[in-house]
C-alpha positions in Angstrom: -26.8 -36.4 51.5 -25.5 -35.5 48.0 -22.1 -34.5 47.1 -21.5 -32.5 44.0 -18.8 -33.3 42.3 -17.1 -30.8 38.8 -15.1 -32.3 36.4 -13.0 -31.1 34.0 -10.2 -32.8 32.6 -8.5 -33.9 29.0 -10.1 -35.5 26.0 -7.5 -37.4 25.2 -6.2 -40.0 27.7 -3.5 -42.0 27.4 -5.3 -45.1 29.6 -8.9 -44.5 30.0 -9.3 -47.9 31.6 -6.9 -47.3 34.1 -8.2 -43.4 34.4 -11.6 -45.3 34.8 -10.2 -47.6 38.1 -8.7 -44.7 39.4 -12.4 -42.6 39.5 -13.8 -45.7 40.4 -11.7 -46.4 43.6 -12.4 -42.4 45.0 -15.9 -42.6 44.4 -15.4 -45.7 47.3 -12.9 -44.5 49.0 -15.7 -41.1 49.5 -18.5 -43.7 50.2 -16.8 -45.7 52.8 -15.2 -42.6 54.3 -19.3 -41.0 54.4 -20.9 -44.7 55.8 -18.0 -44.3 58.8 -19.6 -41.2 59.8 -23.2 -41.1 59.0 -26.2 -42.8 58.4 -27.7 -41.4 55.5 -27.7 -42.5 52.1 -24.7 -40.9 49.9 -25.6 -40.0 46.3 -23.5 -38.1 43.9 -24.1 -35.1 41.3 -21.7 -35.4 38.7 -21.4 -31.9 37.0 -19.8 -31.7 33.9 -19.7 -30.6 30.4 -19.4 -34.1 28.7 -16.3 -33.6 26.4 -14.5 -37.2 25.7 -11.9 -37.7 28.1 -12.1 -37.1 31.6 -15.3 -35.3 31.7 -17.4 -38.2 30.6 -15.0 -40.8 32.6 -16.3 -39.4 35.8 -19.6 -38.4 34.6 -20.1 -42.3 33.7 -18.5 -43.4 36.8 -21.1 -41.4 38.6 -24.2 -42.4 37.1 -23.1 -46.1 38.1 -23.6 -45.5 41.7 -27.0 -45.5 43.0 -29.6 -42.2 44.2 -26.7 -40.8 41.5 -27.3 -37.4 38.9 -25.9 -35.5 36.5 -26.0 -32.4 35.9 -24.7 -30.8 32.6 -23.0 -27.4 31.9 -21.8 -26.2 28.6 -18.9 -23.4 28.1 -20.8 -21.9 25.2 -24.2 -21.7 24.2 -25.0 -25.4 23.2 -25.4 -25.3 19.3 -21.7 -23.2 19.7 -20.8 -26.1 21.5 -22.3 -29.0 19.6 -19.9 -27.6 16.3 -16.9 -28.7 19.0 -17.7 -32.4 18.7 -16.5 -33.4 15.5 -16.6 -37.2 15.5 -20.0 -39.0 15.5 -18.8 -41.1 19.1 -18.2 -37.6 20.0 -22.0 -36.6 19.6 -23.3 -39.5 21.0 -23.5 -39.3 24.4 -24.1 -42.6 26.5 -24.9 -41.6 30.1 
């Protein structure tokens, strides 16, 4: 079974480590409450547009998890979009 999950969220956080835990602890709390009632494997698709902040938090926290994708969406065509990342740890996207 896959379950599709949509982020979008701020860029600028004031604890990402703690936002981070908190992701972290739903994605279980999803898996544990899915293993209670079924048998089949659980996977994730994270969709998201992979701004810094929330978006990549989740989109991370997703990819960690086994039979786990992402999918990608972008609000504007993609060079338009690119131009919104200033910063070069902006651009470079680790997922």
């Amino acid at each position: 079974m896959t379950l599709r999950i949509g982020v979008t969220g701020h860029r600028h956080l004031a604890d990402p480590t703690a936002a981070t835990r908190a992701i972290e602890r739903e994605l279980d709390r999803l898996e544990l409450t899915h293993a209670s009632t079924s048998k089949e494997t659980l996977a994730f698709t994270v969709i998201s547009a992979l701004a810094r902040g929330a978006d990549r938090l989740v989109a991370e926290a997703g990819l960690r998890r086994p039979h786990s994708r992402l999918e990608v969406v972008t609000p504007m065509p993609l060079d338009a979009y690119r131009e919104d990342f200033v910063a070069a740890e902006d651009r470079a996207v680790d997922v």
